[in-house]
C-alpha positions as CSV (number, residue, x, y, z in Angstrom):
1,X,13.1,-5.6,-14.3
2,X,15.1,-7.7,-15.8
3,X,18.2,-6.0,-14.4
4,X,17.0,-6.8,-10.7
5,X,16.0,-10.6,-11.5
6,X,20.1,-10.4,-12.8
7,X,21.0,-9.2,-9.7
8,X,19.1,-10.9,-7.2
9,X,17.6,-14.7,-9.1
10,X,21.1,-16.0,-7.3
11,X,20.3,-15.4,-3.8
12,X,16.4,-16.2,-4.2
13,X,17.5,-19.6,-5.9
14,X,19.4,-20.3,-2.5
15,X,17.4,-19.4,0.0
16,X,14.6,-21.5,-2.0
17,X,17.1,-24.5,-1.9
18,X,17.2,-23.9,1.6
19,X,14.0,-24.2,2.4
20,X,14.0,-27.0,0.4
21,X,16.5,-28.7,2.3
22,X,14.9,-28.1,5.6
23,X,11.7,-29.6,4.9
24,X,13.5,-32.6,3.2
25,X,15.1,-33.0,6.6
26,X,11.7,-32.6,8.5
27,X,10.3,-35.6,6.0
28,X,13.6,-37.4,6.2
29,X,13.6,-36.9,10.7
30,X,9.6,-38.3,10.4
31,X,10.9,-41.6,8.7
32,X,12.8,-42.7,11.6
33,X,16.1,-41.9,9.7
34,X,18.8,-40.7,11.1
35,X,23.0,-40.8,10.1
36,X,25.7,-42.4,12.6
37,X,28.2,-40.0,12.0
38,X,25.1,-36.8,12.6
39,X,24.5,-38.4,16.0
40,X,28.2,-38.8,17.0
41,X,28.3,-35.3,16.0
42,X,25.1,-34.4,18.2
43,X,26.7,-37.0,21.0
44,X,29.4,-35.0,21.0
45,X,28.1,-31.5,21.5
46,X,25.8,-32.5,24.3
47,X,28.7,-33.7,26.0
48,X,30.8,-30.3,25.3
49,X,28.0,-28.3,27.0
50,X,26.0,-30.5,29.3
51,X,28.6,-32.1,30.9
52,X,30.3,-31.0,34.5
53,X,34.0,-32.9,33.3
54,X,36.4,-33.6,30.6
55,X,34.7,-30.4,28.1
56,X,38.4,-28.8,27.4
57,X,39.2,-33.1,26.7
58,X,36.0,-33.1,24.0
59,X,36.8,-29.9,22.6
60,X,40.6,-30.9,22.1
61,X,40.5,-34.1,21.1
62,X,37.6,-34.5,19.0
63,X,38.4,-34.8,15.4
64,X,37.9,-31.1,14.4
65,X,35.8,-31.3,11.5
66,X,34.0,-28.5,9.4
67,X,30.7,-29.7,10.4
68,X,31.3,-30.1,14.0
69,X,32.5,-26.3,14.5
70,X,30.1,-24.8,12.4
71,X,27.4,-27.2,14.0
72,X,28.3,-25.2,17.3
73,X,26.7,-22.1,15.9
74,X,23.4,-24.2,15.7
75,X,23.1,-25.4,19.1
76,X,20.0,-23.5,20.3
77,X,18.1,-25.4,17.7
78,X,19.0,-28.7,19.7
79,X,21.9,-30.8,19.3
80,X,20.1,-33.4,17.4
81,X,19.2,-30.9,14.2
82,X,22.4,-28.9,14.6
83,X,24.7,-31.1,12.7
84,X,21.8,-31.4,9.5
85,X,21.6,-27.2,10.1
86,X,25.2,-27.0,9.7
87,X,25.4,-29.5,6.8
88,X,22.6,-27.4,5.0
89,X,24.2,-24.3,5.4
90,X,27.2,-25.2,3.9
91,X,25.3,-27.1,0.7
92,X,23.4,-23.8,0.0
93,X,26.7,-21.7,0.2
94,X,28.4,-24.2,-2.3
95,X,25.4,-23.9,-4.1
96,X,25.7,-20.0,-4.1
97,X,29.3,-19.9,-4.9
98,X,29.2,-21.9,-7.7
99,X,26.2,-20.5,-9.1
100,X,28.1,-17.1,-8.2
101,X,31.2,-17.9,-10.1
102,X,29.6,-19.1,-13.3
103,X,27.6,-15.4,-13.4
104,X,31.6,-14.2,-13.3
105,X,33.9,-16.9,-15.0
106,X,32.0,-18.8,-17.3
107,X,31.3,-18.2,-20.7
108,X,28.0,-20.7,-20.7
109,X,24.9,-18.1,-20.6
110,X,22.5,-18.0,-17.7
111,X,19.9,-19.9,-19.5
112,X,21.9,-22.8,-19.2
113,X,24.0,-22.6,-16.1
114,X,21.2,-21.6,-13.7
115,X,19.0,-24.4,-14.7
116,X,21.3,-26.9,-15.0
117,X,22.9,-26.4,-11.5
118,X,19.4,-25.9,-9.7
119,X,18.3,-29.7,-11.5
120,X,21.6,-30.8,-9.7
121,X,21.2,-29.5,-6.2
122,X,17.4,-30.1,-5.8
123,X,17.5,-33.4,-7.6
124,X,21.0,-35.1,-7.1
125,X,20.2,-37.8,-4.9
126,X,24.0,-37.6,-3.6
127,X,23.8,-33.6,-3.2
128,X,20.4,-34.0,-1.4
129,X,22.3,-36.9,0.7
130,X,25.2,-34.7,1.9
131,X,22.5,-31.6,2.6
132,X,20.2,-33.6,5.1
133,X,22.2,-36.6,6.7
134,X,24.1,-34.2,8.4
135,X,27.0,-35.9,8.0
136,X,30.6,-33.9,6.6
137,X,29.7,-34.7,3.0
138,X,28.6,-30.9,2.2
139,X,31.9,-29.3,3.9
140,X,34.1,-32.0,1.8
141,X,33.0,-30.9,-0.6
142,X,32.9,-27.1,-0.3
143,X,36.7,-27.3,0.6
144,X,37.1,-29.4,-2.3
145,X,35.5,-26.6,-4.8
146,X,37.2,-23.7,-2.9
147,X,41.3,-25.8,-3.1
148,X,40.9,-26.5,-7.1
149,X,39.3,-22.8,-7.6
150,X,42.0,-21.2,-6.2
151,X,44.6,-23.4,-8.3
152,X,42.6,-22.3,-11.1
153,X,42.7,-18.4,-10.2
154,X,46.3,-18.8,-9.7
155,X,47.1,-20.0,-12.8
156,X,44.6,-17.2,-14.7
157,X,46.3,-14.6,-12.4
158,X,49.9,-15.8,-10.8
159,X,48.8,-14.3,-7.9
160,X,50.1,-16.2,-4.6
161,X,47.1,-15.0,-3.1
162,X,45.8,-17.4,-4.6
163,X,48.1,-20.2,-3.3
164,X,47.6,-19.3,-0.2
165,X,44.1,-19.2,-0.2
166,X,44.4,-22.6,-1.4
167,X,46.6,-24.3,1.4
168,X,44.2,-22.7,3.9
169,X,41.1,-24.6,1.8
170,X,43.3,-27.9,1.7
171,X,44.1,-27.7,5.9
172,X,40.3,-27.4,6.1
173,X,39.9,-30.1,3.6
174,X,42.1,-32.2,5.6
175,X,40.3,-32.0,8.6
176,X,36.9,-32.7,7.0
177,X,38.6,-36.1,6.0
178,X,41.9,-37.0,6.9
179,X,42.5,-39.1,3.7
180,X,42.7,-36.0,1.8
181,X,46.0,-35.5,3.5
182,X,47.2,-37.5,-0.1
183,X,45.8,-35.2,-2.2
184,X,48.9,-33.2,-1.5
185,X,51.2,-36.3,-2.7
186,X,48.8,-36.2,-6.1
187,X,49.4,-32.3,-6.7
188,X,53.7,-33.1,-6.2
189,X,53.7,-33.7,-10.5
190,X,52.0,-30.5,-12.3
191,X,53.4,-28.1,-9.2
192,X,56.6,-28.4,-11.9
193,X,54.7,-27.8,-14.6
194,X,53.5,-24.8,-13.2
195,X,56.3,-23.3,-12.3
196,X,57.6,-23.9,-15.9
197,X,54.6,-22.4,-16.9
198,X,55.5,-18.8,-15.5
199,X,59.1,-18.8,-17.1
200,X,58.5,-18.9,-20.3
201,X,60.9,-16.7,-21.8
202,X,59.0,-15.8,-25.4
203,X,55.6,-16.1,-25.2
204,X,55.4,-15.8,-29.0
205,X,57.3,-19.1,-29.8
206,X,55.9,-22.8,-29.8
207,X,55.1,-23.8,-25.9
208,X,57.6,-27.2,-26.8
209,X,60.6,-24.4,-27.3
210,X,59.8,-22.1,-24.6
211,X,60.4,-24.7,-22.1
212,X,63.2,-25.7,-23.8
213,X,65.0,-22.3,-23.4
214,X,63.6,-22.2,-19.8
215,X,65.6,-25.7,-19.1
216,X,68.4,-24.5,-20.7
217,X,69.3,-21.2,-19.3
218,X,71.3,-21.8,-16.2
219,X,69.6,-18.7,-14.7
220,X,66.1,-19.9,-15.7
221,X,66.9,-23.4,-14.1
222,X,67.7,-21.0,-10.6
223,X,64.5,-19.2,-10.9
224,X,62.6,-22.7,-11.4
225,X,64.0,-24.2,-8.7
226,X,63.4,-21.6,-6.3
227,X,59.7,-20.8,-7.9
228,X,59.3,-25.1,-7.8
229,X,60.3,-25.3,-4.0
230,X,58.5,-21.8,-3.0
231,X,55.1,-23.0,-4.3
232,X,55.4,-26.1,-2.4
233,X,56.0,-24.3,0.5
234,X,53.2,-22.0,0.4
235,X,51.0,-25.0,-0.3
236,X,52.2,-27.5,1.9
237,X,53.3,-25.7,5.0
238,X,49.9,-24.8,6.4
239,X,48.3,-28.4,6.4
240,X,51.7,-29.7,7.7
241,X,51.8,-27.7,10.8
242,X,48.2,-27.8,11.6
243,X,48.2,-31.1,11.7
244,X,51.5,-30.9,13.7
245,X,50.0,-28.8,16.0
246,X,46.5,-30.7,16.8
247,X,48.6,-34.0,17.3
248,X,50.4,-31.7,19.9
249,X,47.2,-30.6,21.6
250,X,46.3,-34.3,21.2
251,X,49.5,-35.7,22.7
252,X,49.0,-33.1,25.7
253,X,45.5,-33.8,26.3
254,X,45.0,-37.7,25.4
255,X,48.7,-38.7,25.7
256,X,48.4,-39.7,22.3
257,X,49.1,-37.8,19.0
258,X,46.9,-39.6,16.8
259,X,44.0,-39.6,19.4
260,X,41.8,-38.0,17.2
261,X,42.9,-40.0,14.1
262,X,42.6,-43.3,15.4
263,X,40.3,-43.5,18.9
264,X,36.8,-44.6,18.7
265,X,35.7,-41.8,21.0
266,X,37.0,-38.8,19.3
267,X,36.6,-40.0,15.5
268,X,33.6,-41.4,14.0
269,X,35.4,-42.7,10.7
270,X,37.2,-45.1,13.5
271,X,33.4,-46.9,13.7
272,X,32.0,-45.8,10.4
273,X,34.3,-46.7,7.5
274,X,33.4,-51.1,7.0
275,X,35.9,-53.0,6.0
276,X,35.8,-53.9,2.5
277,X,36.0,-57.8,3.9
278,X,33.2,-57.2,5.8
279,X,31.1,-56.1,3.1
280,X,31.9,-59.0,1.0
281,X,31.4,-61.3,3.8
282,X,27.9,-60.1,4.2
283,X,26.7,-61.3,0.6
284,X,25.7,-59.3,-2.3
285,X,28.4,-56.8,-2.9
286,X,28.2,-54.7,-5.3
287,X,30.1,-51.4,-5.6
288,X,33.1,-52.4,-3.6
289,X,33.5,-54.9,-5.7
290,X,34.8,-52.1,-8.1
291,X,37.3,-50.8,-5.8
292,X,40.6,-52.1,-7.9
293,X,43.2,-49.9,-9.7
294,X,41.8,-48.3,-13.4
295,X,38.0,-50.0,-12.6
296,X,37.1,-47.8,-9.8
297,X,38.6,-44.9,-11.7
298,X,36.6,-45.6,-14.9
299,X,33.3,-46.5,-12.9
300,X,33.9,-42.7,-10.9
301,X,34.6,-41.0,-14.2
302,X,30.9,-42.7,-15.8
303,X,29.3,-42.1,-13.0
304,X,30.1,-38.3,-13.3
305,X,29.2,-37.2,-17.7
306,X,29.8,-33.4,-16.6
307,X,33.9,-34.2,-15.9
308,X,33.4,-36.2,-19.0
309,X,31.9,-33.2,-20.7
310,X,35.1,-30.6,-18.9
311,X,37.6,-32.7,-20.1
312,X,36.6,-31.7,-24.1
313,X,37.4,-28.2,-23.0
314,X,40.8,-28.8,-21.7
315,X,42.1,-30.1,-24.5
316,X,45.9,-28.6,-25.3
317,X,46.0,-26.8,-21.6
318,X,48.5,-29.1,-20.3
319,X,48.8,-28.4,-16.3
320,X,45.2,-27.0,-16.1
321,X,44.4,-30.7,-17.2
322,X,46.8,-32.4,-15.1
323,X,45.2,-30.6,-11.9
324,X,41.5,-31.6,-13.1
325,X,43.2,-35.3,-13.0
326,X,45.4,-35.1,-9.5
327,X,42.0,-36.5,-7.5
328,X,42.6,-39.6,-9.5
329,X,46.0,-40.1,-8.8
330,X,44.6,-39.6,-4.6
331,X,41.6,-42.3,-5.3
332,X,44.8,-44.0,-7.2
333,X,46.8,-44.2,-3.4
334,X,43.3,-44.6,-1.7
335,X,42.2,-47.7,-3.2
336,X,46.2,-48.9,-2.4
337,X,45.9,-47.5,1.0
338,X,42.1,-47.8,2.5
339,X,41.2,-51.3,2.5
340,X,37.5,-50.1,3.2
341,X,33.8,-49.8,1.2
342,X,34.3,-45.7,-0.3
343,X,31.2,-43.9,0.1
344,X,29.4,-41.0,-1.4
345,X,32.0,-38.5,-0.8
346,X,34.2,-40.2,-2.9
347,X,32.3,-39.8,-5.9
348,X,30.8,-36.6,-5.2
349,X,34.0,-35.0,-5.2
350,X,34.1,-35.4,-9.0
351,X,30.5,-33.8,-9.8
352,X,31.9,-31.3,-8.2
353,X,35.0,-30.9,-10.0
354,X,33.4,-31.4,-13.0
355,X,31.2,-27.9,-12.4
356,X,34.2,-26.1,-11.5
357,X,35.9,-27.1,-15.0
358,X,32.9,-25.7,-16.7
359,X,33.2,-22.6,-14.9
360,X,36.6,-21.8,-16.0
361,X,36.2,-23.1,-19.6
362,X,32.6,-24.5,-20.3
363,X,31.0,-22.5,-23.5
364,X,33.8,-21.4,-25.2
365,X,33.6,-23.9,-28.2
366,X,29.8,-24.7,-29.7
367,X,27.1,-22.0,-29.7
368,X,24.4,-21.1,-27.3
369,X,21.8,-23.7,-28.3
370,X,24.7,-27.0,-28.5
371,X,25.5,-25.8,-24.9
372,X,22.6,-25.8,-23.4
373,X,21.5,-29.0,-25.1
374,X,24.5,-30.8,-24.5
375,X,25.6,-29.3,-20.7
376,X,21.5,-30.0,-19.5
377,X,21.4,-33.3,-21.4
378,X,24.9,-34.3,-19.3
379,X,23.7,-33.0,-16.2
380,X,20.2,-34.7,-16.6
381,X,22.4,-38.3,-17.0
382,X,24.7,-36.9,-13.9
383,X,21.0,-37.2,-11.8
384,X,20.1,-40.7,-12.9
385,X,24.0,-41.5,-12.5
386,X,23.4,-40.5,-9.0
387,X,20.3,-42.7,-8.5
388,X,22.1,-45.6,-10.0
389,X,24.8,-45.2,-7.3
390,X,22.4,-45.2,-4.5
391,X,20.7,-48.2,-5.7
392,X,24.0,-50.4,-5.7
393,X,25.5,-48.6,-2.9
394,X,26.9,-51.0,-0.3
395,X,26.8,-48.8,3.0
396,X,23.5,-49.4,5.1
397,X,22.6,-46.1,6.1
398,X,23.1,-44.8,2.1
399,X,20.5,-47.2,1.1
400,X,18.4,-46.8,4.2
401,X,18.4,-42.9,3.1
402,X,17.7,-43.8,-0.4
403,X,14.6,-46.3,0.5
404,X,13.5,-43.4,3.0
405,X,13.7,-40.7,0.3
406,X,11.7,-43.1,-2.0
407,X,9.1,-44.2,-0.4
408,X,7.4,-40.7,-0.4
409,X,3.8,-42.6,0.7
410,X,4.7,-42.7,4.1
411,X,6.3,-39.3,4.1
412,X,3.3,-37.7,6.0
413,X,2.5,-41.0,8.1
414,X,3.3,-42.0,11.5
415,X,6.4,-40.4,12.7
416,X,8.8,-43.5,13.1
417,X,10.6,-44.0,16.8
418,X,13.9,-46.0,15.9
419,X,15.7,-48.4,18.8
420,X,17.9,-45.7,20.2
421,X,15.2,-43.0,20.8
422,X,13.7,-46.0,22.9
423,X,16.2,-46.9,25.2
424,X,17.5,-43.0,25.8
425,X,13.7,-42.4,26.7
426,X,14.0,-45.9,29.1
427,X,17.1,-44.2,31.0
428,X,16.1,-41.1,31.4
429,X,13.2,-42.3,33.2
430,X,15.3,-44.0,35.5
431,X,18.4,-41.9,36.0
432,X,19.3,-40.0,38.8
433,X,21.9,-38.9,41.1
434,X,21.0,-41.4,43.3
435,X,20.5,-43.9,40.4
436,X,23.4,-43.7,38.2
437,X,23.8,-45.6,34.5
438,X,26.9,-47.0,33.5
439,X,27.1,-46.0,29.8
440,X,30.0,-46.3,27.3
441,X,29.5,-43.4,24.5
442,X,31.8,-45.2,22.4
443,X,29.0,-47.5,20.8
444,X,26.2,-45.6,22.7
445,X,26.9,-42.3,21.1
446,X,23.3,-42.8,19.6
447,X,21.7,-43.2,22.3
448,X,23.6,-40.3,24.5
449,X,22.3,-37.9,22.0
450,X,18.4,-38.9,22.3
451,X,18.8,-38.5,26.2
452,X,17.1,-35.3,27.6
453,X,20.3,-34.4,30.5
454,X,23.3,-36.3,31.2
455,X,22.3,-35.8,35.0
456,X,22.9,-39.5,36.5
457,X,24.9,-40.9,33.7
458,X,28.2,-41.9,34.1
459,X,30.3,-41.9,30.9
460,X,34.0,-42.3,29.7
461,X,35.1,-39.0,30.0
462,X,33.9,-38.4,34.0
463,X,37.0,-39.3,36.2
464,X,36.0,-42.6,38.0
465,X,34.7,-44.1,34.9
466,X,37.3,-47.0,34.9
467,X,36.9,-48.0,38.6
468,X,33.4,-48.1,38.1
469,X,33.8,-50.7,34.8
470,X,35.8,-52.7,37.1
471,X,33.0,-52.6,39.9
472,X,30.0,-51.1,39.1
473,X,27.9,-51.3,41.7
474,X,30.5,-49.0,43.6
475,X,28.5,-46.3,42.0
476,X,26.2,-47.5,39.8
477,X,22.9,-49.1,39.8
478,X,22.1,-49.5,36.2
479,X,24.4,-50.6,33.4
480,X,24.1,-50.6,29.1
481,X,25.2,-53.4,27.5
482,X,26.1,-53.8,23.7
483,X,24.2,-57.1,22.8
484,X,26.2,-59.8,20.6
485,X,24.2,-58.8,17.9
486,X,25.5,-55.1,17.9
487,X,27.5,-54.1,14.9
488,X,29.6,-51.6,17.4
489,X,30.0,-54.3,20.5
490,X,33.3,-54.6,19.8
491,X,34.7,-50.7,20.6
492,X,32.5,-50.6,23.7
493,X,34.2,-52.4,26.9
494,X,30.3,-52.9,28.0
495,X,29.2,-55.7,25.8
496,X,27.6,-58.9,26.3
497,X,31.0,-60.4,26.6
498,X,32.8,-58.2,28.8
499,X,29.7,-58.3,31.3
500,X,29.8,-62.2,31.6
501,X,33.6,-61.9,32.9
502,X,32.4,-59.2,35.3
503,X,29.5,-61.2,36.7
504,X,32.0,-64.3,37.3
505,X,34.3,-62.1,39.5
506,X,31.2,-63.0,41.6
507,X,31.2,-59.1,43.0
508,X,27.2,-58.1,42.2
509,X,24.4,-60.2,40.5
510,X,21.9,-58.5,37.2
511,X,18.6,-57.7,36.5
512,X,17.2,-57.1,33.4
513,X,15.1,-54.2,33.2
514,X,14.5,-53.0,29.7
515,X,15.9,-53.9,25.9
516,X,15.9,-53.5,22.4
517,X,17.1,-55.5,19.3
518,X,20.9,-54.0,20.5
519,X,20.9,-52.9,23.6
520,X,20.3,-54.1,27.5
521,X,19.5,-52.3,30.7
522,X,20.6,-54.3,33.7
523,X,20.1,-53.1,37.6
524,X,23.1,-54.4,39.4
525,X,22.6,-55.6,43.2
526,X,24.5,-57.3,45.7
527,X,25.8,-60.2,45.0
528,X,22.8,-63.6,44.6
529,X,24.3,-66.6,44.4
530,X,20.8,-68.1,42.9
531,X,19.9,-65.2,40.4
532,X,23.6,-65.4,39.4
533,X,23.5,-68.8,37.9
534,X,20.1,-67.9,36.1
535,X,22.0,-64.7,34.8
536,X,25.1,-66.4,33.3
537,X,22.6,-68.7,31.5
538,X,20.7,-66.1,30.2
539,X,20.7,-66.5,26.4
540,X,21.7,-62.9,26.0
541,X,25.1,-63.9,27.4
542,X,25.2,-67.3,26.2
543,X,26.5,-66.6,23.0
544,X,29.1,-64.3,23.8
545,X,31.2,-67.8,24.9
């Protein structure tokens, strides 16, 4: 019996933190909540297979993240939940992997590491977060696990499998988050080290006088050379040319090769990431205000007591040390390079890093009862640490999922209908062939996802899109304006603003029909010279002056 609980407690502890996660994203769906960056995802998918144009342009262009492919197995469950599927999937796998490879690698008992790893995926606030928001969180951070385990296994092994493994786990991280392109820049100082590492020429003497004799033998100094420059070829040649190669596609496609870095329509980070100005302009800034060399390093490194906790391990193993610190030296370039509020990934990344470290050398230096006191203390604090970041977090829709999650009164309420649920409902009622709506998915991606068909909606990607913007009512009856108060008014060309300067070309007069806090539905008519002056007094385009 207790053989087959061995064998099988791994994969009944996932599928329970599975079906975990999926009703935590039924409760979450019933509060109204629901992530930008799931319902660009979503947006994106409806438009791939509903739509009768432009699907090899979507499919091409659209920032090719880990989420959104593996959200295309999910589909028949609706484009809505297929991003959260996809996002749970890949949490439970992590969950299994790393669970997986403390049952092989680690010397920490089962009493302590299967605890102490369920209390972090069904109570982290932050692991829960990357789970059921749907967002790319979960496959950061699986790529993340999989590049450092396989720099890890190298080193036990010297095995290039292993290096290889590990550039195809970095092109993937890549293209969960583009930023992680620097990671390669932080690995450029222990790759040396490592390759010192493997000439060592008497494995009996001091390490100090091994690498002396390696330096000093002019044959030793060929071999590291070509080992140095070999290993940074097998690592960095992969991410290189994929990247190479999409900006190819990108440039054939979008006439652009950083379309799908930098266009609001293929990229959701373009409308996502908030400046860190913008943050501090709004009043009551709190993390961000961390975001300076050595602080935010410090604050990530207390904010995570099981990397803490790794690093006593690694004491004296000079290069396995230096690769648990390269993601420092990357948040080092990011906080020089990003000039925007980091969010959850950021920090996750760490926790993460911090488990790995434990499966390689966690347990090998206090008995059975210090470990498990001391790694189930840590990870206990690592839980709170995570609450504590969600309740100074300065992104909105963090703390909106926080004060969701919290409120567990109104879990089983009323089921919560948010603004763009509204106004997709509103235009699908009215949209037909006959009757088409004039939308811009670049700040309505929301509300393209909520909509039931895309029959008699006319979007960016459809031919005569930018005829239509210039004239509507050419072929359009109904059009969607971005209000002034829309945080996303400014990477849609149908805004407040923008509609004003249409209506004084003088070419059709507007209607209101139906809005929201954000959002406006005019019908466009012939031209009125009467309803056109009440129109352009309208205080909903009065402020856009």
């Amino acid at each position: 019996m207790k053989k087959i609980a061995e064998k099988y407690i791994n994969g009944v502890l996932a599928l329970a933190l599975l079906m975990y996660y999926l009703i935590m994203s039924w409760i979450l769906h019933r509060t109204g909540y629901e992530h930008s960056e799931n319902l660009f995802i979503a947006e994106k998918l409806k438009v791939l297979f509903e739509s009768d144009e432009g699907n090899l342009l979507t499919l091409g262009t659209t920032f090719p993240s880990l989420v959104f492919l593996s959200s295309l197995i999910f589909t028949p469950f609706g484009y809505l939940f297929a991003p959260i599927l996809a996002s749970i999937a890949i949490t439970t796998a992590l969950f299994y992997i790393i669970i997986n490879d403390f049952k092989h690698s680690s010397k920490i008992p089962a009493i302590v590491y299967v605890p102490v790893i369920t209390l972090l995926f069904f109570l982290h606030p932050g692991l829960i977060y990357a789970a059921i928001s749907g967002r790319g969180v979960a496959a950061i951070l699986i790529c993340f696990y999989l590049v450092f385990r396989s720099l890890f296994r190298y080193y036990q092994t010297q095995t290039t499998f292993y290096l290889s493994m590990a550039s195809i786990y970095l092109s993937c991280l890549i293209f969960c988050d583009y930023n992680f392109l620097w990671l390669l820049l932080a690995f450029f100082p222990f790759i040396v080290l490592v390759s010192l590492e493997g000439l060592k020429i008497n494995k009996e003497q001091p390490a100090i006088l091994q690498y002396f004799q390696s330096v000093n033998n002019v044959s030793q100094r060929r071999k590291l050379a070509n080992r140095t420059v070999a290993i940074y070829i097998i690592i960095f040649l992969l991410p290189f040319g994929a990247i190479f190669l999409f900006q190819v596609l990108n440039q054939t496609h979008a006439g652009n090769s950083t379309y799908f870095l930098t266009s609001q329509y293929a990229n959701w980070h373009v409308i996502g990431n908030v400046p860190i100005g913008e943050v501090i302009s709004n009043g009551n800034a709190k993390n961000v205000t961390r975001q300076s060399q050595l602080i935010f390093q410090a604050y990530v490194l207390l904010l995570n007591p099981l990397l803490i906790l790794a690093f006593f391990y690694y004491r004296g193993k000079l290069y396995e040390l230096l690769t648990l610190l390269a993601p420092f030296i990357l948040i080092s370039i990011l906080v020089i390079n990003l000039q925007y509020n980091f969010t959850i990934e950021y920090y996750l990344i760490f926790l993460i890093l911090g488990l790995l470290g434990l499966t390689i050398y966690g347990g090998r230096k206090y008995s059975k009862k210090v470990t498990w006191f001391l790694v189930f203390s840590v990870a206990l604090l690592n839980v709170f640490t995570g609450i504590y970041y969600f309740k100074n977090t300065d992104d909105a829709e963090e703390s909106t999922f926080y004060m969701s999650i919290k409120d567990y009164k109104n879990w089983l309420g009323t089921k919560t209908i948010n603004e763009e649920f509204e106004i997709a409902a509103y235009v699908s009622s009215i949209a037909t062939k006959e009757n088409k709506v004039l939308i811009d998915d670049a700040a309505a991606f929301k509300v393209i996802a909520h909509l039931k068909d895309l029959n008699g909606v006319v979007l960016p990607l459809n031919k005569n899109f930018l005829t239509l913007v210039e004239n509507p009512i050419a072929g359009t009856r109904f059009v969607l304006i971005a209000k002034n108060n829309n945080v996303l008014k400014t990477f849609s060309v149908l805004n407040a603003y923008n509609f004003k300067q249409m209506l004084l070309q003088e070419k059709f007069s507007p209607e209101i029909m139906f809005e929201t806090e954000h959002w406006a539905v005019y019908r466009i008519f012939n031209y009125n010279r009467y309803i056109q002056e009440d129109a352009l007094n309208d205080e909903r385009l009065k402020q856009s002056k």
